[in-house]
TORKOL-4160 file (C-alpha; in steps of 0.2 Angstrom, whole numbers, padded with zeros to 4 digits, m for minus):
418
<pt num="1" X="0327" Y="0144" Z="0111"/>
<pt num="2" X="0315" Y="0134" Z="0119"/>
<pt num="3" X="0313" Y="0132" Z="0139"/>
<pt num="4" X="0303" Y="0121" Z="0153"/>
<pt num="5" X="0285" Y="0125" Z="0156"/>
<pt num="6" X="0292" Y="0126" Z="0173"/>
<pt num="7" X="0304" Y="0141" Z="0168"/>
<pt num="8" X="0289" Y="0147" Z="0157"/>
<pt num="9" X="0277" Y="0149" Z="0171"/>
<pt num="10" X="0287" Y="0158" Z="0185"/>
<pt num="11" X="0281" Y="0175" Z="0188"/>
<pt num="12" X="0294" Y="0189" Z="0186"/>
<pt num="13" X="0299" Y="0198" Z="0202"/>
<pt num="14" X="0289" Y="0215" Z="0205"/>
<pt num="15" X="0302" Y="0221" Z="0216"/>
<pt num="16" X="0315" Y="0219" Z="0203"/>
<pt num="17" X="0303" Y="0229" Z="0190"/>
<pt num="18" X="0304" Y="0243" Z="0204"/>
<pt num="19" X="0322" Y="0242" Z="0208"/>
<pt num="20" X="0324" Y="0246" Z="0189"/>
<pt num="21" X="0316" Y="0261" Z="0190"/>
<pt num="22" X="0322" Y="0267" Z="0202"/>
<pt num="23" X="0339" Y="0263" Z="0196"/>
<pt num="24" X="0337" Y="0273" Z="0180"/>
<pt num="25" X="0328" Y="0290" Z="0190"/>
<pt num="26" X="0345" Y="0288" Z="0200"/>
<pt num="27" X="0355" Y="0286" Z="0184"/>
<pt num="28" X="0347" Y="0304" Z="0180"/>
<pt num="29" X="0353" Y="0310" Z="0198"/>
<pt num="30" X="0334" Y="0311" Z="0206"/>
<pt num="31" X="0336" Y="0305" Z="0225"/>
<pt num="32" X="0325" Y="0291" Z="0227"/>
<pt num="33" X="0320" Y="0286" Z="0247"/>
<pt num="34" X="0320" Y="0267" Z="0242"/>
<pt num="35" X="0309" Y="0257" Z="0255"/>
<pt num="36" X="0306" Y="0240" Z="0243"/>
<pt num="37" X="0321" Y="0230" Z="0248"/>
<pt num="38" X="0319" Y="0219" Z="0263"/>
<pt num="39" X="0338" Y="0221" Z="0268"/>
<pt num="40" X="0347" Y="0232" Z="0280"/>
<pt num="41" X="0359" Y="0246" Z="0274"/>
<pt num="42" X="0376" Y="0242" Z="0281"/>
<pt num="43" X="0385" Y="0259" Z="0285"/>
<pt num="44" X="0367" Y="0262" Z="0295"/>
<pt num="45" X="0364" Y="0245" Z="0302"/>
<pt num="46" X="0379" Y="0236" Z="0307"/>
<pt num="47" X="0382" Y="0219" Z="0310"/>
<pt num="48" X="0386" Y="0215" Z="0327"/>
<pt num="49" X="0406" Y="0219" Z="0331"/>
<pt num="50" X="0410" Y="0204" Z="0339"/>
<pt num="51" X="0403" Y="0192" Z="0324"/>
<pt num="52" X="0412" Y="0203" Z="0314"/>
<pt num="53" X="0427" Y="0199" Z="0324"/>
<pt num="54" X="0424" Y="0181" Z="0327"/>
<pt num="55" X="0420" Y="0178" Z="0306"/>
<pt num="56" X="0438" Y="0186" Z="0302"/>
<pt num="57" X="0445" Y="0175" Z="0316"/>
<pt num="58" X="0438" Y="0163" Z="0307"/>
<pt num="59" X="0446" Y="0166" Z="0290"/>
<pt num="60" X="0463" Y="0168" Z="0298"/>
<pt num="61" X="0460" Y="0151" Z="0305"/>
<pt num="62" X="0457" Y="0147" Z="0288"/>
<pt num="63" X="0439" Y="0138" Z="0290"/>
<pt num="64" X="0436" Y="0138" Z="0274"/>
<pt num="65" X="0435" Y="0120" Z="0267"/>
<pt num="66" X="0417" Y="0113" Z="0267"/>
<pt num="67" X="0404" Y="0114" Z="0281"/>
<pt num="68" X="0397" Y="0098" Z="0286"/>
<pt num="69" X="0382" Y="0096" Z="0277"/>
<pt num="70" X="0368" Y="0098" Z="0292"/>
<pt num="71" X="0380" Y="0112" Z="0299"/>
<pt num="72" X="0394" Y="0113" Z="0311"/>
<pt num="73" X="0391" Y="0105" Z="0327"/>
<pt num="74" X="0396" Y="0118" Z="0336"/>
<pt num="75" X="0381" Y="0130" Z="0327"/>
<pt num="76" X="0370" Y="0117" Z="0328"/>
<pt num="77" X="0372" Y="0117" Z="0347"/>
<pt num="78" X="0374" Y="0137" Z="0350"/>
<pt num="79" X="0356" Y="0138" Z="0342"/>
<pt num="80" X="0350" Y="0125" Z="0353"/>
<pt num="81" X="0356" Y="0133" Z="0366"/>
<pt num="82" X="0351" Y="0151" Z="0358"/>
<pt num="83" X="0331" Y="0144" Z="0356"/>
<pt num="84" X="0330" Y="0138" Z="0372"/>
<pt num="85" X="0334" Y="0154" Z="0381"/>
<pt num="86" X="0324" Y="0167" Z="0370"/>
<pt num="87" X="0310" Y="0157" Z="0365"/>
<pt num="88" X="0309" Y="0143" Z="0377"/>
<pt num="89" X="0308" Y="0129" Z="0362"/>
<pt num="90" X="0319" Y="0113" Z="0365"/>
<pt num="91" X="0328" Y="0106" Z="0350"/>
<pt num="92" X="0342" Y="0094" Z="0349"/>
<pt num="93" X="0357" Y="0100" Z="0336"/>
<pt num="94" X="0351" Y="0084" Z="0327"/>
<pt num="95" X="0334" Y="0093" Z="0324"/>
<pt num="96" X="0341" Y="0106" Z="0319"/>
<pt num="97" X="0347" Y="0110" Z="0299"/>
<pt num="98" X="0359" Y="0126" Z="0294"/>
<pt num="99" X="0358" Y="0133" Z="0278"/>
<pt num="100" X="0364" Y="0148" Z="0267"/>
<pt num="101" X="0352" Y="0161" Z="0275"/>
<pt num="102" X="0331" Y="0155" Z="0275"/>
<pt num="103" X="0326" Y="0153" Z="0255"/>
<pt num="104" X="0333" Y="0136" Z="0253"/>
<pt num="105" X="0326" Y="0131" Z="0271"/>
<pt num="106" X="0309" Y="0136" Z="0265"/>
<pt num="107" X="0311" Y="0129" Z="0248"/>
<pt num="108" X="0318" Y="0111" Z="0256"/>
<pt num="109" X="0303" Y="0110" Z="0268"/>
<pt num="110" X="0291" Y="0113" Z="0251"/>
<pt num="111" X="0302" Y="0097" Z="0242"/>
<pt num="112" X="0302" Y="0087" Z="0259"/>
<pt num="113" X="0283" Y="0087" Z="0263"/>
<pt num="114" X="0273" Y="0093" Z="0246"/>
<pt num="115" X="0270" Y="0080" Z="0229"/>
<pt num="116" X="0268" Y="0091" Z="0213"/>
<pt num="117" X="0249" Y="0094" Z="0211"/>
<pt num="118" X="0247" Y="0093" Z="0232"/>
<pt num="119" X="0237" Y="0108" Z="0240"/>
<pt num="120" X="0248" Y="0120" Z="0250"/>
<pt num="121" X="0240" Y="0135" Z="0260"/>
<pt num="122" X="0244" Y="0151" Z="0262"/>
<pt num="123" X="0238" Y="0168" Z="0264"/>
<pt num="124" X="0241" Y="0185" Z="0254"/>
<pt num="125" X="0248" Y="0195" Z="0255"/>
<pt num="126" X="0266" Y="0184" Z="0259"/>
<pt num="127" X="0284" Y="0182" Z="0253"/>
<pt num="128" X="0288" Y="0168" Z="0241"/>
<pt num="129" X="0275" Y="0154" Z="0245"/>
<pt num="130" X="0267" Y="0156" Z="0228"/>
<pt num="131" X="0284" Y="0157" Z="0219"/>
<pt num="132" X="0288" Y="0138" Z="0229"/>
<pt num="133" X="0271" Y="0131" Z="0225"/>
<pt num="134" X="0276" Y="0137" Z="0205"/>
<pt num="135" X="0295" Y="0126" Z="0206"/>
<pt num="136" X="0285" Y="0112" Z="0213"/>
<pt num="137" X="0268" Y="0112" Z="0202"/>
<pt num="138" X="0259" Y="0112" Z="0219"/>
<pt num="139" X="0238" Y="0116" Z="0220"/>
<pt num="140" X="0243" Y="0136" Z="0228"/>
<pt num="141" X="0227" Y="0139" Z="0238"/>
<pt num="142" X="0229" Y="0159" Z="0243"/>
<pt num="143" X="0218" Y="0164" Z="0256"/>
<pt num="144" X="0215" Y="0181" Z="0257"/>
<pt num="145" X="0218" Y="0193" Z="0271"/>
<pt num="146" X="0211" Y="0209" Z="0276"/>
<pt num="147" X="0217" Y="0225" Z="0287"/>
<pt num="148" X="0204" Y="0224" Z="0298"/>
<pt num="149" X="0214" Y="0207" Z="0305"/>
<pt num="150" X="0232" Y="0218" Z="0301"/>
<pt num="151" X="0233" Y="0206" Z="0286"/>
<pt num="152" X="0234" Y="0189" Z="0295"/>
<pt num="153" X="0225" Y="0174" Z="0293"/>
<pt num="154" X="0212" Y="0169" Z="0306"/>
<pt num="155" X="0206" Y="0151" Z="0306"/>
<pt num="156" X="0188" Y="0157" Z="0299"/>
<pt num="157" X="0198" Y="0161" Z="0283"/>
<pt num="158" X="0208" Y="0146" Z="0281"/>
<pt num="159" X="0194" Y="0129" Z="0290"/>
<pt num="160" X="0188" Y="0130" Z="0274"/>
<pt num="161" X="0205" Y="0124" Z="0263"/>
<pt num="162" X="0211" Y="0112" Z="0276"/>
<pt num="163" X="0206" Y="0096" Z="0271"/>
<pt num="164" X="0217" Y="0084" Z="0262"/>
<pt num="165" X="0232" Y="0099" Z="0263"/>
<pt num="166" X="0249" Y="0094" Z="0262"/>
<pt num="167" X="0257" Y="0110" Z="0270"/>
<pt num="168" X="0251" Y="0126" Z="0279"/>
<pt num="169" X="0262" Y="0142" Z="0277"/>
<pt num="170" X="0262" Y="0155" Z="0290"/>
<pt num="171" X="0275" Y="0169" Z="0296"/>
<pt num="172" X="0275" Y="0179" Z="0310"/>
<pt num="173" X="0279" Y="0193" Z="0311"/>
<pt num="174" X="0274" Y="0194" Z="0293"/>
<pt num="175" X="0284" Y="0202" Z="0277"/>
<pt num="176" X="0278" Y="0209" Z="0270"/>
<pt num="177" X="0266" Y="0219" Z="0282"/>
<pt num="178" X="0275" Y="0219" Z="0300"/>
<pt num="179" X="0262" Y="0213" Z="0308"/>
<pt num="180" X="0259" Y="0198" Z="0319"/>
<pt num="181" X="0246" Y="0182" Z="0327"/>
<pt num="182" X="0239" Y="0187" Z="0342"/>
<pt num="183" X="0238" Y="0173" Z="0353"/>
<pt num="184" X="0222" Y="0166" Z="0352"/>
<pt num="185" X="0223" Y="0169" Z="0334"/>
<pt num="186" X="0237" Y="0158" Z="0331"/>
<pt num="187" X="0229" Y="0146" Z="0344"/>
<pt num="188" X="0212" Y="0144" Z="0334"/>
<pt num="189" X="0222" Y="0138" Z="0318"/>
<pt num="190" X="0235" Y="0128" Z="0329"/>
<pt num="191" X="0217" Y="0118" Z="0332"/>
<pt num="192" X="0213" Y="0115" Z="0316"/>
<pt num="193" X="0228" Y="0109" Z="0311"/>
<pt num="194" X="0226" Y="0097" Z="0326"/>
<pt num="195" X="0210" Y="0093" Z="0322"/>
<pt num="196" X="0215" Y="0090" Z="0302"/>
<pt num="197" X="0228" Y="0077" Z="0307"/>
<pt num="198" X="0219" Y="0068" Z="0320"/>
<pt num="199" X="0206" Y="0065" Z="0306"/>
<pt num="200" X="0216" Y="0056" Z="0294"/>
<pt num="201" X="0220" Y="0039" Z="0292"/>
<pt num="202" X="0234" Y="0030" Z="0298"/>
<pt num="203" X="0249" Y="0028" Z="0288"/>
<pt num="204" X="0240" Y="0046" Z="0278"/>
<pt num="205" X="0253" Y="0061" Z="0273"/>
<pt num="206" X="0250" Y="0072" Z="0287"/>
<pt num="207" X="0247" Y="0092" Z="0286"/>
<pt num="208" X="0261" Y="0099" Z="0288"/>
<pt num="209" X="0264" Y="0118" Z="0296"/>
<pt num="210" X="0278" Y="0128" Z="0290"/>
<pt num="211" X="0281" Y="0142" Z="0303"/>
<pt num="212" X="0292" Y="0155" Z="0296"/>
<pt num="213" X="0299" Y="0167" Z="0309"/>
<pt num="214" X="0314" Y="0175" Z="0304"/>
<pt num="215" X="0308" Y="0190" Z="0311"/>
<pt num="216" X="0304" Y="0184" Z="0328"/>
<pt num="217" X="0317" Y="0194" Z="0339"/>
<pt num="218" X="0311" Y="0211" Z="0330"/>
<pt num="219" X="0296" Y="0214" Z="0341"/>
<pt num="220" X="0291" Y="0231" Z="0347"/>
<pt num="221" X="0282" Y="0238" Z="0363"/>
<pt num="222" X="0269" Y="0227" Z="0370"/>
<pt num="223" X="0268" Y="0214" Z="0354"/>
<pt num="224" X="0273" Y="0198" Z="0357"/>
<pt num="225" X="0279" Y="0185" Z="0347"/>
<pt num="226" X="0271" Y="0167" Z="0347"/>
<pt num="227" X="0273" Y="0151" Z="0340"/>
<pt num="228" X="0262" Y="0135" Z="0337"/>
<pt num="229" X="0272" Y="0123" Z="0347"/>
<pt num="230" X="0274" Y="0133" Z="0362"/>
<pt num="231" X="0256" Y="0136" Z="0360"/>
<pt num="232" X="0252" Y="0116" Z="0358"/>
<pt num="233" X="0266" Y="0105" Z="0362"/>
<pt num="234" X="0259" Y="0091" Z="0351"/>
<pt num="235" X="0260" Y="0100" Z="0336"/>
<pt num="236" X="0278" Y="0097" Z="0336"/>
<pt num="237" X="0279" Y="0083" Z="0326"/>
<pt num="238" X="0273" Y="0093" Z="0310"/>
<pt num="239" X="0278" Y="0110" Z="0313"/>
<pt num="240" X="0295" Y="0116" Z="0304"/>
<pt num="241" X="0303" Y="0131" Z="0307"/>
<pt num="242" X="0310" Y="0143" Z="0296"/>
<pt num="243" X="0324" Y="0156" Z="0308"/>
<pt num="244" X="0341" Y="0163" Z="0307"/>
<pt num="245" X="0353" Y="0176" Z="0311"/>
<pt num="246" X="0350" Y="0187" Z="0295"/>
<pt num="247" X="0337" Y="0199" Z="0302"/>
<pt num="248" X="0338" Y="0199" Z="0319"/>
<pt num="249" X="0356" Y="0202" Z="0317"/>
<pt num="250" X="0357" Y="0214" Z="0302"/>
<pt num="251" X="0367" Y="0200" Z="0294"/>
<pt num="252" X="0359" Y="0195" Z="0278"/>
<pt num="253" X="0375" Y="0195" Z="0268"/>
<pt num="254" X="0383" Y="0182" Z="0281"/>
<pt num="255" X="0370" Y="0170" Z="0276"/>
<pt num="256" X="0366" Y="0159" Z="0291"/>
<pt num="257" X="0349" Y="0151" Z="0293"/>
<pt num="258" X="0343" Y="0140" Z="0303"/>
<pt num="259" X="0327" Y="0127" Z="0301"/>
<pt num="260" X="0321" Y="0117" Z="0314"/>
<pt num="261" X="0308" Y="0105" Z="0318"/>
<pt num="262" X="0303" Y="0086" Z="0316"/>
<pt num="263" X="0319" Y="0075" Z="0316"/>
<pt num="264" X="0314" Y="0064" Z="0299"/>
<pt num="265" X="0309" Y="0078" Z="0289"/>
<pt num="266" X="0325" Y="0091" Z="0294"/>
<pt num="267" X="0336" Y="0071" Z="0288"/>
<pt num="268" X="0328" Y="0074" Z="0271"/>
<pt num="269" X="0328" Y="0092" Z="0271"/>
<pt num="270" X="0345" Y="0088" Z="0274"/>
<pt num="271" X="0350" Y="0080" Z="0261"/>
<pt num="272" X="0340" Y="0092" Z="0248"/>
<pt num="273" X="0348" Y="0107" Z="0254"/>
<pt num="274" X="0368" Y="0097" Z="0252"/>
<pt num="275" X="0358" Y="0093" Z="0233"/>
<pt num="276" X="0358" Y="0111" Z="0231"/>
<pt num="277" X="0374" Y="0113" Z="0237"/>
<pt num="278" X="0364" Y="0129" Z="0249"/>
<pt num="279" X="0378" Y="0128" Z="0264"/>
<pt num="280" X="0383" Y="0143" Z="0273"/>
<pt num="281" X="0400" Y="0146" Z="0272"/>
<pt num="282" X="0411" Y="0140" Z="0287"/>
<pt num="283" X="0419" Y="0155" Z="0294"/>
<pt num="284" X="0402" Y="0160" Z="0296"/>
<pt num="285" X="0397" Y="0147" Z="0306"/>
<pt num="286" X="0410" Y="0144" Z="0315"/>
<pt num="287" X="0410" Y="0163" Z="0322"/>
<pt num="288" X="0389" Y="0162" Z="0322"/>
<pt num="289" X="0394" Y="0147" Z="0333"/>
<pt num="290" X="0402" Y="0158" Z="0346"/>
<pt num="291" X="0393" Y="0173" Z="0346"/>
<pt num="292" X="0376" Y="0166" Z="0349"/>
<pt num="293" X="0385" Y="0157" Z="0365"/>
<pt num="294" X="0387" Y="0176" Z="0373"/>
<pt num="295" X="0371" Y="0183" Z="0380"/>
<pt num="296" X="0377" Y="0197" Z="0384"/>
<pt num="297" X="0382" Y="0203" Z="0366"/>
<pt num="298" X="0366" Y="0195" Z="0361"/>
<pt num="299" X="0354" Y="0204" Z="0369"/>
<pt num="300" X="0365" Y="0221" Z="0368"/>
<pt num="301" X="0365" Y="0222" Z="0349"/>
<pt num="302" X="0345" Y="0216" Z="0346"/>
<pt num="303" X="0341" Y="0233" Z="0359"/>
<pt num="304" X="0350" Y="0243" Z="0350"/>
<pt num="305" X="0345" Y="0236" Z="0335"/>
<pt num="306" X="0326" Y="0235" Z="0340"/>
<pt num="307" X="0327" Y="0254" Z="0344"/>
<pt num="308" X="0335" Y="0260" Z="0329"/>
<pt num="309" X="0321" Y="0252" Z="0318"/>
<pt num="310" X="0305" Y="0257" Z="0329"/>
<pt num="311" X="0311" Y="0274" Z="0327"/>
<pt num="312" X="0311" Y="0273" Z="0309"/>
<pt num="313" X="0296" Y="0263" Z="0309"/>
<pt num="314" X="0287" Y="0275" Z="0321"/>
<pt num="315" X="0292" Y="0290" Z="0311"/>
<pt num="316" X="0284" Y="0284" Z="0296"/>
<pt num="317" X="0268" Y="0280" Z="0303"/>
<pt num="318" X="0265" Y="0295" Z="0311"/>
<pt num="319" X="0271" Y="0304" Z="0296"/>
<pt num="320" X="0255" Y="0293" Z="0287"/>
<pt num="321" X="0242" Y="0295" Z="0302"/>
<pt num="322" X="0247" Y="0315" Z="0301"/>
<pt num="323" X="0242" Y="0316" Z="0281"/>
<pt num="324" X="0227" Y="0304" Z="0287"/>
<pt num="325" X="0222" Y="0316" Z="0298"/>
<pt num="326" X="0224" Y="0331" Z="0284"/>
<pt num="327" X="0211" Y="0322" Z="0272"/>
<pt num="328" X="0222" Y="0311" Z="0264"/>
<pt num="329" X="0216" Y="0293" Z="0258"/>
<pt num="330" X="0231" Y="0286" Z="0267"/>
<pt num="331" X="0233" Y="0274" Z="0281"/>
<pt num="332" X="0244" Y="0264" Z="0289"/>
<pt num="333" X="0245" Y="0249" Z="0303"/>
<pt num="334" X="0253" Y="0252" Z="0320"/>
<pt num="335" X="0273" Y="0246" Z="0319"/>
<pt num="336" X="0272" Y="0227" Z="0326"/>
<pt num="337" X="0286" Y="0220" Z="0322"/>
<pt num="338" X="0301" Y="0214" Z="0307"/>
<pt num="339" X="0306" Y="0229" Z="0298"/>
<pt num="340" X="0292" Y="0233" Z="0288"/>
<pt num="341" X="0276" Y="0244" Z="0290"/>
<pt num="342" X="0262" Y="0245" Z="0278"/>
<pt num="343" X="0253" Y="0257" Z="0271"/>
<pt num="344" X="0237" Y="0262" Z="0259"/>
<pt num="345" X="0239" Y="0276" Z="0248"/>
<pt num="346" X="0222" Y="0274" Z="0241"/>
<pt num="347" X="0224" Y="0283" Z="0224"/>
<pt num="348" X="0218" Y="0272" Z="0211"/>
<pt num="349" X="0206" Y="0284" Z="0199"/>
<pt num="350" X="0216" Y="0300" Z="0202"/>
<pt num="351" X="0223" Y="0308" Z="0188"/>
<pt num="352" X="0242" Y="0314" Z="0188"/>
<pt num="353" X="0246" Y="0332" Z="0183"/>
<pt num="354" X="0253" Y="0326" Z="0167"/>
<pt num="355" X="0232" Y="0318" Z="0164"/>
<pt num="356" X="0239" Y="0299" Z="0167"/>
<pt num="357" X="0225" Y="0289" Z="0176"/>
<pt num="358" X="0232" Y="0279" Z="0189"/>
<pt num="359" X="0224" Y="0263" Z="0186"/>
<pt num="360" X="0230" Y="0253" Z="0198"/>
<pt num="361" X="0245" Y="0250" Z="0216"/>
<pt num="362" X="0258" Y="0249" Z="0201"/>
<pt num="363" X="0253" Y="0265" Z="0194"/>
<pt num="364" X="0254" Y="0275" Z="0211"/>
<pt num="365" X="0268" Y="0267" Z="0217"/>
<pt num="366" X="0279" Y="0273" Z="0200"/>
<pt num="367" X="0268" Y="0290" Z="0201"/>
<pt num="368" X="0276" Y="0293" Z="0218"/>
<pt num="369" X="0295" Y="0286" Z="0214"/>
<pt num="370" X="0294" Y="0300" Z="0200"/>
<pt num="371" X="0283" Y="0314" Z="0209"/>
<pt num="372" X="0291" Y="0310" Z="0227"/>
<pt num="373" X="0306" Y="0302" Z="0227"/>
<pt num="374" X="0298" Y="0289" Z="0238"/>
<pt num="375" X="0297" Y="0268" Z="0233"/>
<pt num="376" X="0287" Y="0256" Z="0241"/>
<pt num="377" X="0283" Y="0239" Z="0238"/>
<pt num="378" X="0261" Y="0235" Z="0232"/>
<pt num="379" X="0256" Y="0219" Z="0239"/>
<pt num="380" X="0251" Y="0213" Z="0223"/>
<pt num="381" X="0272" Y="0209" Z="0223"/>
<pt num="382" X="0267" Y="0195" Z="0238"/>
<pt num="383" X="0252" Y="0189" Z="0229"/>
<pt num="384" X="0236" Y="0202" Z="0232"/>
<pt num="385" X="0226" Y="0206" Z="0218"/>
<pt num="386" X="0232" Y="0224" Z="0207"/>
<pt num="387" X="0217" Y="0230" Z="0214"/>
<pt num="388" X="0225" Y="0230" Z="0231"/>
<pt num="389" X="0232" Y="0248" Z="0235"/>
<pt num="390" X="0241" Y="0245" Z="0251"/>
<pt num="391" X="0260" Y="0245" Z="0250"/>
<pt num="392" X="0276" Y="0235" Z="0263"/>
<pt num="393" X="0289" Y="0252" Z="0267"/>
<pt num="394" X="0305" Y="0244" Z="0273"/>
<pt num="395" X="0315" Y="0256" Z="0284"/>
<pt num="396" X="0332" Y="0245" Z="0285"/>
<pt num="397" X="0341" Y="0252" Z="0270"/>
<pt num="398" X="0334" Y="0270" Z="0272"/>
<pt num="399" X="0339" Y="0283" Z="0288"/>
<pt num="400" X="0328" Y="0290" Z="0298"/>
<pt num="401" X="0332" Y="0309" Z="0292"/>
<pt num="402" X="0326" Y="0304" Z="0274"/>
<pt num="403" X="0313" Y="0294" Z="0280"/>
<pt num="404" X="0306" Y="0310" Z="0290"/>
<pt num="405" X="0311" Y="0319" Z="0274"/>
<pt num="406" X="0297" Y="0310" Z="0262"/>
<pt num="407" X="0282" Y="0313" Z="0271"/>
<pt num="408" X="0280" Y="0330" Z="0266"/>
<pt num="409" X="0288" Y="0324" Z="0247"/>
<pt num="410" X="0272" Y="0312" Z="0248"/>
<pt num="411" X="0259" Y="0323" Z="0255"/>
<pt num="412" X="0264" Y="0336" Z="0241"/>
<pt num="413" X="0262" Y="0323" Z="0227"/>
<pt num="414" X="0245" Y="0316" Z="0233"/>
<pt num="415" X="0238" Y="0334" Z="0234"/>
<pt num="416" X="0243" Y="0334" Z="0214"/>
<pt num="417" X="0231" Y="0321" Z="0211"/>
<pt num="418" X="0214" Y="0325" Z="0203"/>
C-alpha cells in the first residue's frame, strides 16, 4: 500500500532499534543497565506527593471534561507566577500556552513561524529538530558541535547559516549531552540574532529563536542556567520558550508543558495545538495549578530531586574518568545539568572476541548491551554523523547501585577488544 513522501522520508527512531534489543536480551533473562530513555523510573524518582494529591483531588472533583484550549487559567497564572520567581522572566497567562507535555509545543512553534522549504538552524547533536524540519519539508541546516565546546553551539559555528533563517533551535541544558551555554556564549549568538533581525526589511518574516529549556531547574553545582531574553530584553518579541513540569518534576507521564513567548505567535500556536487536539488532561492542570502556587513544596522536591540525580550522574563520570585514567579510550563531560551525561567509548576498529569488527557507535553500543549489560544512546540518534562515537547515559530510569555496578561490567568488556 502506498504512503506520503512525507511518511516515506521520516527517519526511524535509533532509541526505538535499541529498546528492541534490549527488550529481547531481557526476554532471554540477561539484566540490561538501560541508560537510553530520557524518562524517570517511578518507584526510584517519584513525582512530588502533594501533586500527586492534588491530581486525585482533582478526579474526585471530577475535572475531567475538556481543558480550555490555551490552558486553565488558573495554570496559566500559577506558571506566571512560577517564572517569575525562579527565573525572573515576566509573562502574562495570555503569553503563555499549555500543552500535553513539550513535543507538541516544539512542533506548533515549527508550524507557527517556518514555511515548507524555509531554513531552520540547529546544532547536533539535539533532540527532534531534524525529525520537525522532516514533518514540515523545511531547508534542516545542522551545525555541528564539538566536545571541546561540551557540544554546544558557539556563534562562530552558526554566523555563517543565519541569513534569511526562519527559526533558530537551541536548548539548554542540552539532551542529549547535559551540558549547557555559558553566558557569554549564549550572549554572542543572542547578537546575532539581533543583528539578523535588525537587518531585514520591514514587513520581512523575522528570525525566529526557539529556546527549549525543559531542563532548566536541573542544574548542578556552580552551573547556571541562562536564557536569551534575560540576557537581551529585546529579544523578546521572537524568542519562544519550550518548558514544563515533566522533568523538573519527575512527571513526564502527567504531561504538562508549558510554551511561552511572543503574544501573536503563542494565539496561532494556539490554535495548532487545539488542531492537534495536544491538551493536557484537566485534573492535571488543575492540581499543576496548585502545586506550583506553594514554594515551599517547590523548592523541597527539586533539592531532593537535584541531589538524587547528581549522585547518579557524578557516579558515573567518575566511574568513566577512573577507566580513563587505566588506559581506556573513554571519556566523559563533567555532569552540568538535565539528567543526562555523555560519554566516548572510542572503539570503532576493535574487534570483539567473537572476531566482529566494530565499524561504527552502533556497533559498540550493541557490543556493550550484549558483552556488559550496559545501553546507551550514540548521538548519531540526535543527528551526528555514525562516525560519531560519543554516547547520552540517562540515569533517571536506572538506580545508583546498578549504575555503580556497570563500570567494572564495562571496563571488563573494553579490555576484550582487540
Amino acid at each position: 500500500m502506498s504512503v506520503s513522501l512525507l511518511a516515506q522520508n521520516l527517519h526511524g527512531s535509533e532509541i526505538i532499534k535499541i529498546a528492541g534489543e534490549i527488550n529481547e536480551l531481557k526476554r532471554q533473562g540477561q539484566n540490561i543497565a538501560n541508560l537510553t530513555i530520557g524518562d524517570f523510573d517511578s518507584n526510584i524518582y517519584p513525582i512530588p506527593t502533594p501533586l500527586k494529591d492534588k491530581i486525585i483531588d482533582a478526579y474526585n472533583h471530577n475535572q475531567t471534561n475538556y481543558p480550555a484550549a490555551d490552558g486553565m487559567l488558573d495554570l496559566r497564572q500559577s506558571v506566571s507566577g512560577f517564572l517569575k520567581r525562579s527565573l525572573g522572566l515576566d509573562y502574562a497567562p495570555n503569553q503563555i500556552l499549555i500543552s500535553g507535555g513539550s513535543r507538541p509545543l516544539i512542533y506548533s512553534i515549527f508550524l507557527a513561524v517556518v514555511n515548507p522549504g524555509e531554513k531552520v538552524v540547529f546544532p547536533a547533536p539535539s533532540w527532534n529538530n531534524n525529525h520537525y524540519s522532516d514533518l514540515l519539508n523545511a531547508d534542516a541546516v545542522i551545525i555541528p558541535t564539538a566536545p571541546e565546546n561540551n557540544f554546544m553551539p558557539t556563534a562562530d559555528d552558526i554566523r555563517p547559516h543565519l541569513k534569511g533563517a526562519a527559526l533558530l533551535a537551541l536548548c539548554s541544558p542540552l539532551n542529549p549531552t547535559g551540558t549547557m551555554f555559558s553566558k557569554k556564549d549564549l550572549e554572542e549568538i543572542c547578537d546575532l540574532v539581533i543583528a539578523e533581525n535588525k537587518g531585514r526589511a520591514a514587513g520581512e518574516k523575522p528570525l525566529y529563536l526557539l529556546y527549549d529549556q525543559i531542563y532548566s531547574q536541573l542544574t548542578f553545582g556552580e552551573h547556571k542556567h541562562y536564557d536569551p531574553v534575560t540576557l537581551r530584553p529585546e529579544l523578546k518579541d521572537y524568542t519562544i520558550f519550550v518548558d514544563g513540569g515533566s522533568k523538573c518534576f519527575a512527571a513526564t507521564g502527567v504531561r504538562v508543558g508549558w510554551g511561552f513567548g511572543p503574544e501573536l505567535v503563542i494565539e496561532n500556536m494556539k490554535a495548532i495545538v487545539g488542531h492537534m487536539g495536544a491538551w493536557s488532561p484537566k485534573p492535571e492542570q488543575m492540581a499543576m495549578a496548585k502545586f506550583l502556587t506553594n514554594e515551599a513544596d517547590v523548592n523541597s522536591y527539586l533539592d531532593d530531586l537535584k541531589e538524587k540525580i547528581q549522585a547518579s550522574l557524578t557516579a558515573l563520570h567518575e566511574g568513566f574518568q577512573e577507566m580513563k585514567a587505566g588506559g581506556l579510550n573513554v571519556d566523559s563531560i563533567e555532569p552540568m545539568g538535565a539528567i543526562y551525561l555523555t560519554l566516548k567509548i572510542d572503539y570503532s576498529g576493535k574487534t570483539t572476541p567473537d572476531g566482529k569488527v566494530l565499524k561504527d557507535s552502533a556497533d559498540i553500543n550493541f557490543y556493550l548491551i550484549k558483552e556488559a549489560g550496559a545501553a546507551f544512546v550514540p548521538f548519531s540518534a540526535f543527528g551526528t554523523g555514525d562516525d560519531v562515537n560519543w554516547f547520552r547515559a540517562s540515569v533517571g530510569a536506572t538506580p545508583l547501585n546498578e549504575i555503580e555496578a556497570l563500570i567494572p561490567r564495562v571496563k571488563a568488556a573494553l579490555e576484550k577488544l582487540k
